[in-house]
C-alpha positions as CSV (number, residue, x, y, z in Angstrom):
1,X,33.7,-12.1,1.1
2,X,32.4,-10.8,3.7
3,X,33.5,-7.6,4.0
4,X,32.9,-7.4,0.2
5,X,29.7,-7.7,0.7
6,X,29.5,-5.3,3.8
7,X,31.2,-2.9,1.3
8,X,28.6,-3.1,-1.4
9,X,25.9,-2.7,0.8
10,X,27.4,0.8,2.3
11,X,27.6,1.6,-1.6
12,X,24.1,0.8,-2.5
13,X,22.9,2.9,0.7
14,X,24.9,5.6,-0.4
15,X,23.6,5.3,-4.0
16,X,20.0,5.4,-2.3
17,X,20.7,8.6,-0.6
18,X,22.5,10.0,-3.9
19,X,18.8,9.3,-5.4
20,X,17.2,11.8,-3.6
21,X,18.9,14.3,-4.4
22,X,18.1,15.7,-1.2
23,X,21.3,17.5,1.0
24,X,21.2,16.8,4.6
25,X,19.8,19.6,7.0
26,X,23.5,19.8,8.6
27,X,25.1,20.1,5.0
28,X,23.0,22.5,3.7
29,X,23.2,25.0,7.3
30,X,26.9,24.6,7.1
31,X,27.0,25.9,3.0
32,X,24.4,28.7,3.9
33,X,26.6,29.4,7.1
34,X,29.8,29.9,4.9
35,X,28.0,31.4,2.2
36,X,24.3,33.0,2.6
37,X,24.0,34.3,-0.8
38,X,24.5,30.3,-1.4
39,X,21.7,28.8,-4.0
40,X,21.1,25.2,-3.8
41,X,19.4,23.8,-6.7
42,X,16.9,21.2,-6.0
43,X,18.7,18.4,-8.0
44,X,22.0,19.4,-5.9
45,X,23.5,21.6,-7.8
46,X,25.0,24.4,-5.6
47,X,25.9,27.8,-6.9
48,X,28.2,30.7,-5.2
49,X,28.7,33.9,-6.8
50,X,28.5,32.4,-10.0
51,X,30.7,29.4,-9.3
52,X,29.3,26.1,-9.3
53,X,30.1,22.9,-6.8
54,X,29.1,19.4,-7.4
55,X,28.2,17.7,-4.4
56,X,29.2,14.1,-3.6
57,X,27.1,11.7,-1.4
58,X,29.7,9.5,0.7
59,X,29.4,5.8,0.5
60,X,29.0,5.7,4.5
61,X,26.7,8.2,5.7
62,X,28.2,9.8,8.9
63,X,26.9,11.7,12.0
64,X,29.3,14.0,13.7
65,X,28.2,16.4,16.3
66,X,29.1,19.6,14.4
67,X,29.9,20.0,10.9
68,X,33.7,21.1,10.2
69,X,36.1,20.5,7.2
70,X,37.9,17.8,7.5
71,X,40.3,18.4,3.9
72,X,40.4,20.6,1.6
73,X,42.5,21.5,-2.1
74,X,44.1,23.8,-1.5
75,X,44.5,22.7,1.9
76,X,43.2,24.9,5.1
77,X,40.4,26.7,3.2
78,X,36.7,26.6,3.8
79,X,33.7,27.5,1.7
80,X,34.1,31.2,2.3
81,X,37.8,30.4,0.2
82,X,35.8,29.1,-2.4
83,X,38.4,26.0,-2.6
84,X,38.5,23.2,-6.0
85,X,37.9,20.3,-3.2
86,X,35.8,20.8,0.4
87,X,35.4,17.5,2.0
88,X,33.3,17.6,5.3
89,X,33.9,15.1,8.9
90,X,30.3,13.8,7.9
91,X,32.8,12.7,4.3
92,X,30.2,14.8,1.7
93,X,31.8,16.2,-0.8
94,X,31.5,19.3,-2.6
95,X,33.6,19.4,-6.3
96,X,34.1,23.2,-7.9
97,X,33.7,22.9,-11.0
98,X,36.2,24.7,-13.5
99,X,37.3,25.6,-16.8
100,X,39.5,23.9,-18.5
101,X,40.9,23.8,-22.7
102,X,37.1,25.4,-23.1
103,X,35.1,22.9,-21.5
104,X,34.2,22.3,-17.8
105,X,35.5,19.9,-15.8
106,X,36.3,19.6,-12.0
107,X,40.2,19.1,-10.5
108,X,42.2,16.4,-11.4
109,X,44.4,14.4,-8.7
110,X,46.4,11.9,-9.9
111,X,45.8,10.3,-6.4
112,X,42.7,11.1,-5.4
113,X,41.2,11.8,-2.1
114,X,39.3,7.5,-0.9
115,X,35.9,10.3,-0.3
116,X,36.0,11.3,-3.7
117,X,36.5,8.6,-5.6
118,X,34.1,6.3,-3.4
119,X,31.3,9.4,-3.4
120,X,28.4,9.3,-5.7
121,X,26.9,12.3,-7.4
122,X,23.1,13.0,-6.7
123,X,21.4,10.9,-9.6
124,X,18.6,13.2,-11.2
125,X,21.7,15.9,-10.8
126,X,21.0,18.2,-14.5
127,X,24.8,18.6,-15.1
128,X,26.3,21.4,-17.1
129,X,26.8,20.4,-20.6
130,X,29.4,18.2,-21.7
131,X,30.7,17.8,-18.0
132,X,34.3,16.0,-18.1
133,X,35.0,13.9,-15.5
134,X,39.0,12.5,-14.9
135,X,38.9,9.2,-16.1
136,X,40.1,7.8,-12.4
137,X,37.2,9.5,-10.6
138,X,34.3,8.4,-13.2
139,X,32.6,6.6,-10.5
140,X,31.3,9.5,-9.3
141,X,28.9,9.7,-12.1
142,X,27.5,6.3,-11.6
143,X,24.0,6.0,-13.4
144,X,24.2,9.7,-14.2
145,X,23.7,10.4,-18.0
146,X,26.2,13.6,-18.4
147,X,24.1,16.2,-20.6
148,X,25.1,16.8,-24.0
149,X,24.2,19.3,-26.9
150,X,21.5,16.7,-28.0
151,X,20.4,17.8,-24.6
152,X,20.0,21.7,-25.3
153,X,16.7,22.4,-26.4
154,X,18.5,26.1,-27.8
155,X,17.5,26.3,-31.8
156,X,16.4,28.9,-34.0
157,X,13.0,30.4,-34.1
158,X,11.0,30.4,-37.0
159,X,10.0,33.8,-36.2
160,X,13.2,35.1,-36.5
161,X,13.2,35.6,-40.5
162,X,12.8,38.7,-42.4
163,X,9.5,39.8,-42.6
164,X,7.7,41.9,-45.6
165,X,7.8,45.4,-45.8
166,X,4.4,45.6,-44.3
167,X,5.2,44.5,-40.6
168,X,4.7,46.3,-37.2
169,X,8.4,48.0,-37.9
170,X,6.8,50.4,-40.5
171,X,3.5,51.0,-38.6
172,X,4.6,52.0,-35.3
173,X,6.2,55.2,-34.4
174,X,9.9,55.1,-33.5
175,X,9.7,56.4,-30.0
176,X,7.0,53.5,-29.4
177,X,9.6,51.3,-29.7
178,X,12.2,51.7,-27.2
179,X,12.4,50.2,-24.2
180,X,10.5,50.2,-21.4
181,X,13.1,50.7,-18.3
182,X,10.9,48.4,-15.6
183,X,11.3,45.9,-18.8
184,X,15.3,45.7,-18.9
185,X,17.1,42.8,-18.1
186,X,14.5,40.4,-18.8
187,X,13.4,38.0,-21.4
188,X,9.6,37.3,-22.6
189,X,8.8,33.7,-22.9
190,X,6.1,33.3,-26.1
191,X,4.3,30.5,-27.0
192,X,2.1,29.9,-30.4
193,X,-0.7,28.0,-31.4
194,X,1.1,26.7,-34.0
195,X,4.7,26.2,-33.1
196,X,6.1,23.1,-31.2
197,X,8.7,25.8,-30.3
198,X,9.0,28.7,-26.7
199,X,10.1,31.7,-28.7
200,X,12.6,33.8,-26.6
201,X,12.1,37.8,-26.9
202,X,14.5,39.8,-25.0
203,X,12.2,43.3,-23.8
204,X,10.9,45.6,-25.7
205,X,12.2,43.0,-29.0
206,X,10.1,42.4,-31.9
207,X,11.4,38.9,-32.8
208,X,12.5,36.1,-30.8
209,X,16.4,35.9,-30.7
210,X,16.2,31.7,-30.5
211,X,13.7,29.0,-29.2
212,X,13.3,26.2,-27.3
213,X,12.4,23.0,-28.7
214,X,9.3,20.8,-27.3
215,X,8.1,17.4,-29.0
216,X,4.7,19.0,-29.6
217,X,3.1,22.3,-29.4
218,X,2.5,24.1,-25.4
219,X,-0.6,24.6,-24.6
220,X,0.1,26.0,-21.1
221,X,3.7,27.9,-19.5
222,X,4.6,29.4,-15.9
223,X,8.0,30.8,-14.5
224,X,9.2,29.6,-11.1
225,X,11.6,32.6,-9.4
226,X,13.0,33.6,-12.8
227,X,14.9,29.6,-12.8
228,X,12.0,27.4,-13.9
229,X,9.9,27.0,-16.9
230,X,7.0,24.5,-16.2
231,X,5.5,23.7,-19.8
232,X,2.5,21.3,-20.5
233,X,2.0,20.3,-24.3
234,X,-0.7,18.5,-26.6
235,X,-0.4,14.9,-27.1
236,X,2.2,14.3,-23.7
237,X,0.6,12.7,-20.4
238,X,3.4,14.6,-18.5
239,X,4.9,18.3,-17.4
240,X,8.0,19.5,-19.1
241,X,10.6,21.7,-16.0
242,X,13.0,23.3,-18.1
243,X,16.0,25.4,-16.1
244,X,16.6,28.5,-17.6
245,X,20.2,28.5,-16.7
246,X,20.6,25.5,-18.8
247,X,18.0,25.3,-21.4
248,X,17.6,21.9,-20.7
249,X,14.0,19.8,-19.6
250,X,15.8,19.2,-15.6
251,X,12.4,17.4,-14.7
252,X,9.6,15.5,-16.3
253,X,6.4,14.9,-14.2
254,X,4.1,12.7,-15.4
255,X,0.5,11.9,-14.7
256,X,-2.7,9.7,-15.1
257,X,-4.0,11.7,-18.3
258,X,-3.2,14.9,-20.3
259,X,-2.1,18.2,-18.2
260,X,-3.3,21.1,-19.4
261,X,-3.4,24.6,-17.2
262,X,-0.6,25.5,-14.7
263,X,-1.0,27.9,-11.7
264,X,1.7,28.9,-9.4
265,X,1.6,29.5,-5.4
266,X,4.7,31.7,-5.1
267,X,3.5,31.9,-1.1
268,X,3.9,28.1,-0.4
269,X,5.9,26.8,-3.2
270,X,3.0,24.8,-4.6
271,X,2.2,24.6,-8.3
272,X,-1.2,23.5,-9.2
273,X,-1.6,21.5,-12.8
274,X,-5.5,20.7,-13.9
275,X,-6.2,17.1,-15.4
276,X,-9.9,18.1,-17.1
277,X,-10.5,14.9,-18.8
278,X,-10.0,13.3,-15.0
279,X,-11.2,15.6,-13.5
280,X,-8.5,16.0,-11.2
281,X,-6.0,18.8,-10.0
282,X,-2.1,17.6,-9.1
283,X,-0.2,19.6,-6.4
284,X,3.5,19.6,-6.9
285,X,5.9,20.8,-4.3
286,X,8.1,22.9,-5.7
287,X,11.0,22.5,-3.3
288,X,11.4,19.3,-4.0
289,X,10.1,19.1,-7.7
290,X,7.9,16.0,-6.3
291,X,4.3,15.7,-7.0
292,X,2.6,15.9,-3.3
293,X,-0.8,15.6,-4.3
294,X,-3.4,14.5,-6.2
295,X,-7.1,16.5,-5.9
296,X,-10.1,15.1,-7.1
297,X,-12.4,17.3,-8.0
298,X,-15.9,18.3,-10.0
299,X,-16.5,18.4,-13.7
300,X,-13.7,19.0,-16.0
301,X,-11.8,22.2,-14.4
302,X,-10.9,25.0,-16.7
303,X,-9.9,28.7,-15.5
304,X,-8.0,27.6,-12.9
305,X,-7.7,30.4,-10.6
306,X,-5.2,31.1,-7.3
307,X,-7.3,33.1,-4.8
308,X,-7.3,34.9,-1.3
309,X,-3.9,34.6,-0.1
310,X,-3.9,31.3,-2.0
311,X,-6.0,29.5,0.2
312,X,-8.7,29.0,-2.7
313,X,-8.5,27.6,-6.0
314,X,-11.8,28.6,-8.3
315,X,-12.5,26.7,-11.5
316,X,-15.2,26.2,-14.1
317,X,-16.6,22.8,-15.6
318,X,-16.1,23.6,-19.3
319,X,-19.1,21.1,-19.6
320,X,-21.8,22.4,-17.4
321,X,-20.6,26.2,-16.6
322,X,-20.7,25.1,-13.5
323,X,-18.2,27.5,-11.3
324,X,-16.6,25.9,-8.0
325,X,-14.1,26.6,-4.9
326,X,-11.1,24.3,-3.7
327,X,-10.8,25.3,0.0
328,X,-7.2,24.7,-0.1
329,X,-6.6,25.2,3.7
330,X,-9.8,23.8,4.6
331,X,-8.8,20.0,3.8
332,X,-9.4,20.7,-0.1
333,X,-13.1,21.3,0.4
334,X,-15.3,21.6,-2.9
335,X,-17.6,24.2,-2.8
336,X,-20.3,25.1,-5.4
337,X,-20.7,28.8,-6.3
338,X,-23.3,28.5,-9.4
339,X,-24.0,28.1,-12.9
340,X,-22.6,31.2,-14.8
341,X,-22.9,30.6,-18.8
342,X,-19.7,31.4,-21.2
343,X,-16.7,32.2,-18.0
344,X,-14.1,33.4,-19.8
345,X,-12.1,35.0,-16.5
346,X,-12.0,34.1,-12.6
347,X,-11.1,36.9,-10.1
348,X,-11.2,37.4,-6.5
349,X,-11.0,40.6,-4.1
350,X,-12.8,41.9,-0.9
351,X,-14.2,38.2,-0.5
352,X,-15.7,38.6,-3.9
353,X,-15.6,36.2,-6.8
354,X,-15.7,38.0,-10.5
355,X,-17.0,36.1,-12.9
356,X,-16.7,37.3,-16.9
357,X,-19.0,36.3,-19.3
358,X,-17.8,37.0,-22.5
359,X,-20.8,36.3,-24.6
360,X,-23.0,38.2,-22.5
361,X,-20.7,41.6,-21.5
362,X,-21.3,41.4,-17.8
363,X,-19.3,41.0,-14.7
364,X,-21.4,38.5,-12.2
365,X,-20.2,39.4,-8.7
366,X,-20.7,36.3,-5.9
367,X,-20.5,37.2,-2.3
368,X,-17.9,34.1,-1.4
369,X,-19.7,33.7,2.3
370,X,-22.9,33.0,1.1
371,X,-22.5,32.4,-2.2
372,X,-24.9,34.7,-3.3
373,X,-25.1,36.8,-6.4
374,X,-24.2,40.2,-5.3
375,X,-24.5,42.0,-8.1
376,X,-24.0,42.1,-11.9
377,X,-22.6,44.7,-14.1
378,X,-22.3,45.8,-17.9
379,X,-19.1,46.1,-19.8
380,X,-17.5,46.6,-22.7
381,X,-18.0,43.9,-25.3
382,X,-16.2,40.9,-25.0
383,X,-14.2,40.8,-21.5
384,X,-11.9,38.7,-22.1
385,X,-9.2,38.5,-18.8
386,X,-9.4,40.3,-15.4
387,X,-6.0,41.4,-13.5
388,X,-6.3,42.3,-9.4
389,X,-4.2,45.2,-8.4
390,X,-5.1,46.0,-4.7
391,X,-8.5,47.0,-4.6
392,X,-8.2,47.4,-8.5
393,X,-10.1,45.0,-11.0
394,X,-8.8,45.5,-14.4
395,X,-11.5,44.2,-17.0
396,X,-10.0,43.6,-20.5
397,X,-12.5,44.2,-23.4
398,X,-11.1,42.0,-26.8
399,X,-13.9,43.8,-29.3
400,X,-13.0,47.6,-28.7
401,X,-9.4,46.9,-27.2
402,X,-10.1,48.6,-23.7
403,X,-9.4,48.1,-20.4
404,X,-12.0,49.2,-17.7
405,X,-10.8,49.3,-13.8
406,X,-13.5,48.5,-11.1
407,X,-13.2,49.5,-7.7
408,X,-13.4,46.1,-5.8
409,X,-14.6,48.1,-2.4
410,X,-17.9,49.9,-4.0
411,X,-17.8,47.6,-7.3
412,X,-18.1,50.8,-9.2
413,X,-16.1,51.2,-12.3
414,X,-13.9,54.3,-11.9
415,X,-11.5,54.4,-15.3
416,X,-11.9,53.3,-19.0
417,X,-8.7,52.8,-20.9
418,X,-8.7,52.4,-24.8
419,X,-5.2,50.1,-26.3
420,X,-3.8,51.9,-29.0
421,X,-3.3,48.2,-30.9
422,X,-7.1,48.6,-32.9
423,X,-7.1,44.8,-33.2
424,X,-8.4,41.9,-30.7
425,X,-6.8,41.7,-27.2
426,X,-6.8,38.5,-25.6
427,X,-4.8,38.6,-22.3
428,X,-2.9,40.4,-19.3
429,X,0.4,39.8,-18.0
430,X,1.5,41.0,-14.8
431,X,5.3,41.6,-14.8
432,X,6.5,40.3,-11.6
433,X,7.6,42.8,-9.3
434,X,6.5,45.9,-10.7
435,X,3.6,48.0,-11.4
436,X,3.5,47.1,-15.1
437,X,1.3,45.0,-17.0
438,X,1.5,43.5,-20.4
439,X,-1.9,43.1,-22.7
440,X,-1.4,41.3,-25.4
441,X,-3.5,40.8,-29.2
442,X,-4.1,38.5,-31.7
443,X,-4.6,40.7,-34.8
444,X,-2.4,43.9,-34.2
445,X,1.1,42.3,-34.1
446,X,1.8,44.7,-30.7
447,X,1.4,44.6,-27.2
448,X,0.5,47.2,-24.8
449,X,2.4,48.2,-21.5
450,X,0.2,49.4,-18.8
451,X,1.4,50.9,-15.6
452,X,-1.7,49.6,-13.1
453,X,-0.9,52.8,-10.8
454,X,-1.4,55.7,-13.3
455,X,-4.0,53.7,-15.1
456,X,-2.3,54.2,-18.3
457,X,-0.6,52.5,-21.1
458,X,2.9,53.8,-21.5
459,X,3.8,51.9,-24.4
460,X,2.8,50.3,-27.5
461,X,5.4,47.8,-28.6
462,X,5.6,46.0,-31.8
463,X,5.8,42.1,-31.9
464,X,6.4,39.9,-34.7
465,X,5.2,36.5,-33.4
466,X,0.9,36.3,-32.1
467,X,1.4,35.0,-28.8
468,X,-0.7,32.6,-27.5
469,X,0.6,32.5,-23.7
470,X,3.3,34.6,-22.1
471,X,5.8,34.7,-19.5
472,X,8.2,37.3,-18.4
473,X,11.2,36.7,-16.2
474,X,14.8,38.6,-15.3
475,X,17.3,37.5,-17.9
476,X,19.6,34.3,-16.5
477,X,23.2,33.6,-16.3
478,X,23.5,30.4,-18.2
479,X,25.5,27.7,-17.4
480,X,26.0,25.9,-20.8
């Protein structure tokens, strides 16, 4: 009895540490030793050249001095082999997993190895679809729920049917419609104001090719390095994670009231999700998919805005018009820069804040060290977003469909670019990586490319769905 109970207690700290999900320092060194290129999922899941290994969490956690292989299948191999089975001298585990009759599985031994079947798979692990386990390892899985297609939020967008003879197809010029070369190999990520669905374009398509299914309809969506789609939606006190390489929700954050914008710090991992009706602003670590922080803050924030080597986070009380500053490396100091009356757009450059009034056609400009108005400027009628580019402010005009560029160094505008879309632009789009933006409308059914270097659009595309939010990424290998 005794050494039952000695047994089970090994077990449930092992379970604990499957929990996490967390791999140890030493495991993770050794993988990225054997394999650099190594990716390792913050769930668990560990991918290699486009194979996939399981890890196992032993039911006795042990600390040798080095980390070696103790066994392998087939035997003598390391990671660099790539083997079906790698079992370390600390006893973690790490299970290839391989087709097999069509469906993916992981090797079968009809005796197998005492650290396999007493290991534990992480337990917030997002499995590959339909994962089948030999019946005499199933242990393994222990409170795991193995994805199925239920699981797949892949269906068909409604924007996908044929559409009258009057459409964008029969308006724009052929040579308008091909595709933009910085724009291959990646998909555009659309959401509505109408549809529950994220409509999937790949670039320089009209129509979505599928969707992916939410409970209600987004109101907010960023990318995460081309893996992660972080969606809030009406109606759901929580943050939706969905992996790309899955199409599956892989996390589920929840919080004290409804969620509504999302801002990404690519510099320290960080996202930042606003909480107006609290008030607040969560910080989530993005490493570890774990909700670090809570912020409270001033007024209900709107406009959330990532500034100055993401040490600021600028916001307006959609109440008051009241504008302030998070000091985010400055123990999340709140700082009042003024009342500025209809903000429609936040930017910051040369240790300026921009501030766009869209019912007024200005540009306020607010020294950040004294918080002073600096200046104030005309623009076109209705600026409606604002994109930095180096010392480059973009101003985007919805009424007459330009774009002005304002030198941030002599706050001077210097370029005025009219959209070839005549209809009502609402938003720019940075494509990550490039020199390219995207400018979006909600009248002409297209979308303007503009290359921020020239100062030029370089294509007018046609798009069959009026987007509402945006988000480009490379195109994924999926896993299901």
């Amino acid at each position: 009895m005794r050494k039952l109970i000695i047994t089970l207690i090994v077990m449930f700290v092992g379970a604990m540490s499957a929990s996490a999900a967390t791999l140890p320092t030493e495991v993770v060194n050794y993988i990225k030793k054997e394999q650099p290129s190594a990716d390792i999922r913050f769930d668990g899941l560990i991918t290699i050249r486009d194979n996939l290994y399981l890890p196992l969490f032993p039911a006795k956690i042990l600390k040798p001095a080095t980390i070696s292989v103790k066994k392998s299948v087939p035997a003598n191999k390391t990671l660099k082999d790539m083997p079906d089975i790698l079992i370390l001298n600390n006893d973690f585990v790490l299970l290839k997993i391989i087709e097999k009759d069509g469906k993916k599985s992981v090797l079968y031994q009809s005796d197998p190895f005492l650290e396999v079947k007493t290991g534990l798979l992480p337990q917030d692990l997002l499995v590959p679809k339909n994962l089948v386990v030999p019946e005499n390892i199933k242990g393994i899985i222990g409170g795991l729920r193995i994805t199925t297609e239920q699981d797949v939020l892949k269906v068909k967008s409604e924007y996908t049917k044929p559409v009258e003879e009057k459409t964008v197809h029969t308006e724009v010029k052929k040579d308008l419609v091909t595709t933009v070369p910085q724009l291959r190999n990646k998909n555009m990520y659309v959401i509505t104001c109408h549809s529950k669905n994220v409509h999937v374009l790949p670039s320089g398509g009209a129509r979505p090719e599928y969707a992916l299914s939410l409970n209600s309809i987004p109101i907010d969506m960023k990318a995460y390095q081309n893996r992660f789609l972080m969606v809030t939606t009406f109606d759901f006190n929580a943050m939706n994670v969905i992996s790309l390489a899955d199409e599956a929700v892989i996390k589920c954050f929840e919080f004290d009231a409804q969620p509504e914008e999302i801002v990404i710090d690519e510099i320290n991992r960080l996202a930042y999700v606003s909480a107006p009706n609290i008030s607040s602003i969560y910080v989530i670590d993005l490493d570890k998919m774990q909700t670090k922080q809570k912020i409270q803050v001033n007024g209900r924030c709107t406009k959330l805005t990532l500034a100055d080597k993401s040490t600021k986070l600028i916001y307006v009380d959609k109440l008051t018009n009241d504008v302030w500053s998070v000091e985010l490396d400055n123990d999340y100091t709140i700082k009042e820069v003024g009342i500025f009356p209809n903000v429609s757009s936040i930017a910051y450059s040369q240790n300026k804040i921009y501030l766009a009034s869209r019912t007024k056609n200005r540009i306020a400009i607010v020294d950040y060290a004294t918080m002073t108005l600096a200046d104030e400027l005309e623009v076109s009628q209705k600026p409606v977003d604002m994109l930095v580019y180096f010392n480059n402010l973009y101003i985007l005009s919805a009424e007459n469909s330009t774009v002005q560029v304002l030198n941030t160094q002599t706050d001077k505008i210097t370029a005025t670019i009219k959209l070839n879309t005549n209809g009502f632009s609402t938003k720019m789009y940075k494509v990550p990586n490039s020199n390219l933006a995207i400018i979006s409308d909600a009248k002409a059914g297209k979308y303007s490319v503009l290359n921020l270097d020239r100062k030029q659009v370089i294509k007018t595309l046609p798009i069959d769905i009026p987007v509402s939010e945006l988000v480009i990424t490379n195109k994924v290998k999926k896993i299901n």
